[in-house]
C-alpha positions as CSV (number, residue, x, y, z in Angstrom):
1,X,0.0,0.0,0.0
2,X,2.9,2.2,0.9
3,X,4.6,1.5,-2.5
4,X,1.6,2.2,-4.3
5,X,1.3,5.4,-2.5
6,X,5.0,6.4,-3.5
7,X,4.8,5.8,-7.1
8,X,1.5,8.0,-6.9
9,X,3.2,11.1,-4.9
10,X,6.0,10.7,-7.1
11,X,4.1,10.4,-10.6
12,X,2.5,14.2,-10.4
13,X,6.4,15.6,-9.3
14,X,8.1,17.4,-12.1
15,X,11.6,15.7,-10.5
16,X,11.6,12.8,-8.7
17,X,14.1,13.8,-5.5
18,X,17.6,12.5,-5.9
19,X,16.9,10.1,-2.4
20,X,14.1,8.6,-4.3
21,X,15.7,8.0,-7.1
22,X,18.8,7.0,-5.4
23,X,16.9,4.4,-3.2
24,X,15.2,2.5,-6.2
25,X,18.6,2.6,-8.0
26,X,20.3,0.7,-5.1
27,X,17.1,-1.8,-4.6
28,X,18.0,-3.1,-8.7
29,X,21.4,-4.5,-7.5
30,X,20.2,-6.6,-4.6
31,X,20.2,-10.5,-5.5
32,X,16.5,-11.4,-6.6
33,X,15.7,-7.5,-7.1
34,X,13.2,-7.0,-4.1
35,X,11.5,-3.6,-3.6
36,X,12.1,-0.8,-0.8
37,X,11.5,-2.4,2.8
38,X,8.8,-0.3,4.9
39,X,11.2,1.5,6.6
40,X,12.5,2.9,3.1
41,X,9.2,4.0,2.0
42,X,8.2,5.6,5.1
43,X,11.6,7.7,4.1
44,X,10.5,8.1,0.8
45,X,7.0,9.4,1.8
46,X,8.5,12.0,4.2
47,X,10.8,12.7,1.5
48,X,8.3,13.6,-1.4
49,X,5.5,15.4,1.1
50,X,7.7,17.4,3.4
51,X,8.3,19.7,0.6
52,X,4.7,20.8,-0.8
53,X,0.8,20.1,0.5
54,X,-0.3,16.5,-0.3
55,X,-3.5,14.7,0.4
56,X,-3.6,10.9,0.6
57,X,-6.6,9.1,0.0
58,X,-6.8,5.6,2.0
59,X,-9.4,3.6,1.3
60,X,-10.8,0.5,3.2
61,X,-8.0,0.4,5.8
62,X,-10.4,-2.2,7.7
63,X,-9.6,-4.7,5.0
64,X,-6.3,-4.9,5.5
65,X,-4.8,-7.9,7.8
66,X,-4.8,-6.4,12.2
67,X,-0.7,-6.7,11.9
68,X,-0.6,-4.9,8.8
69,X,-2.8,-2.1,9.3
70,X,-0.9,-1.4,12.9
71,X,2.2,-1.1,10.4
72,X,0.6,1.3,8.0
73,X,-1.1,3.5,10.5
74,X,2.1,3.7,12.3
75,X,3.9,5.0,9.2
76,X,1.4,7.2,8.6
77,X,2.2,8.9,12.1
78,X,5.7,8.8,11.3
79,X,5.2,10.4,7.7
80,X,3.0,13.1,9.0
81,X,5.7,14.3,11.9
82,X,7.5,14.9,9.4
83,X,5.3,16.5,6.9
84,X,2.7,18.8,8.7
85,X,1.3,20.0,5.3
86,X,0.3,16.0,4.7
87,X,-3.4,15.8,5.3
88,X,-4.8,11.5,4.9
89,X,-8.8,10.9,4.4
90,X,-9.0,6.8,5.7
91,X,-12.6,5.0,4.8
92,X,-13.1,1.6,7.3
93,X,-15.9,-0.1,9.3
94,X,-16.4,1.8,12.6
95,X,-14.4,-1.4,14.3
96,X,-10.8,0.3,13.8
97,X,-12.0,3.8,15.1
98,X,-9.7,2.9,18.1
99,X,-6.8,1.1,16.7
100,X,-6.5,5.0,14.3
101,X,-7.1,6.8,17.6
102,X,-4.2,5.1,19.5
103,X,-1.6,5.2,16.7
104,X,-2.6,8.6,15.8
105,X,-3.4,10.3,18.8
106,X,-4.9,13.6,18.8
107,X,-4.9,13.6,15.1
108,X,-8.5,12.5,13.8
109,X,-11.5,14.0,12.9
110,X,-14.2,11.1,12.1
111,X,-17.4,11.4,10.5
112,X,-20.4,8.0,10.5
113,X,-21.8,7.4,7.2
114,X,-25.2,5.1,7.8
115,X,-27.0,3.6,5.4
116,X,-31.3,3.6,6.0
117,X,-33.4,1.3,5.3
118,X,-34.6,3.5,2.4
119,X,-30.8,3.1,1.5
120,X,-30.8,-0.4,1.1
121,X,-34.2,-0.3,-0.9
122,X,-33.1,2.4,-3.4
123,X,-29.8,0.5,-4.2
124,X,-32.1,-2.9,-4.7
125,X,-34.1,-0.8,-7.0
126,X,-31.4,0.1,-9.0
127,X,-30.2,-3.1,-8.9
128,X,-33.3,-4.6,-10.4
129,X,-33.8,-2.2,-13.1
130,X,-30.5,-3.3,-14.5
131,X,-31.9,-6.2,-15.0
132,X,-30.9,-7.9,-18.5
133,X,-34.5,-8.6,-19.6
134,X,-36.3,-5.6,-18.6
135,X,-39.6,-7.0,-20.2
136,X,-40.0,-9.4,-17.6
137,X,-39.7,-7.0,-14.6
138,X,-43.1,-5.6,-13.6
139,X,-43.8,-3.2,-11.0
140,X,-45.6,-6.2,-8.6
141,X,-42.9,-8.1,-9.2
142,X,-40.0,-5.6,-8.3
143,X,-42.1,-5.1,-4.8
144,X,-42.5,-9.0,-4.3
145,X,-39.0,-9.7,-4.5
146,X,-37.7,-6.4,-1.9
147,X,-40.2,-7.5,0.3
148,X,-39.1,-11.1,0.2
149,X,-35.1,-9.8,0.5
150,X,-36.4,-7.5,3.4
151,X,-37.9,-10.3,5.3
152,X,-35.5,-12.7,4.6
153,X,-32.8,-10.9,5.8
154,X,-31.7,-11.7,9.2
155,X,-31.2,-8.9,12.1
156,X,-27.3,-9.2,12.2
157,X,-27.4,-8.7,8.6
158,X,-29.4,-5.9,8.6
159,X,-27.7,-4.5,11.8
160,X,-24.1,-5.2,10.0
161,X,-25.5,-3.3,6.9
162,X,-26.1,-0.4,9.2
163,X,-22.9,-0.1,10.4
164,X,-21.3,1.6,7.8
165,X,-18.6,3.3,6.8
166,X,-16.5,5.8,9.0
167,X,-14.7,8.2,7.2
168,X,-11.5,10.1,9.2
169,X,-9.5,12.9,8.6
170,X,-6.2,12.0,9.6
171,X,-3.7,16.1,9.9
């Protein structure tokens, strides 16, 4: 994630800086050619944003492995002390909310996105009217099968559904 983030910072630089460069060059003439280890890219990243505003755009940190994310988010801390014109917007499941807050303390501004039941129904709609054979949907039909979906769909699925997404601004 961290690579990827690299090669986008650096992609919209008129110069790539010279440590950059320098670190890729050396990473060519180890045996079996591996990429930058974390440490290096953190470097990199404080590297390429100390020097002008950038915005990073994380999304679905939740979906990444408990070990892994504690090693991202703790890079990110280390790339914004070194970069206060860095600003990161992170989208996850609510569940993380404390992990960020711990290894970014004081950082975080969070805002709960909830999908309504209304939500759900609208998307379903949509769904259905991209349906391949639009002769054979009719409008009793469309509410036969959301009210069959609706019923059939347990509480902890609905609940889960209405968890949502947490959005945080990470400065």
């Amino acid at each position: 994630m961290l690579g990827s983030l690299v090669k986008q910072i650096v992609s919209g630089m008129e110069r790539i800086p010279e440590e950059i460069s320098r670190a890729f060059q050396e990473q060519t003439k180890v045996i079996g050619g591996c990429g930058p280890q974390l440490a290096d890219l953190v470097k990199m990243l404080q590297t390429a944003t100390a020097s002008q505003p950038t915005f990073m755009c994380i999304d679905a940190l939740d979906e990444c492995v408990g070990v892994q994310r504690v090693r991202v988010l703790d890079s990110l801390r280390q790339i914004l002390e070194k970069s206060p014109g860095t600003r990161i917007f992170v989208t996850g499941r609510p569940h993380i909310r404390a992990e960020m807050g711990k290894r970014l303390p004081g950082r975080m501004v969070t805002i709960s996105i909830c999908p309504t039941k209304g939500d759900t129904i609208g998307y379903l709609r949509v769904r259905l009217g991209e349906d391949e054979t639009p002769d054979a949907m009719n409008a009793n039909l469309e509410t036969e099968i959301l009210e069959k979906i609706l019923e059939n769909i347990s509480e902890t699925c609905v609940g889960a559904m209405m968890l949502g997404i947490t959005c945080y601004f990470i400065r």
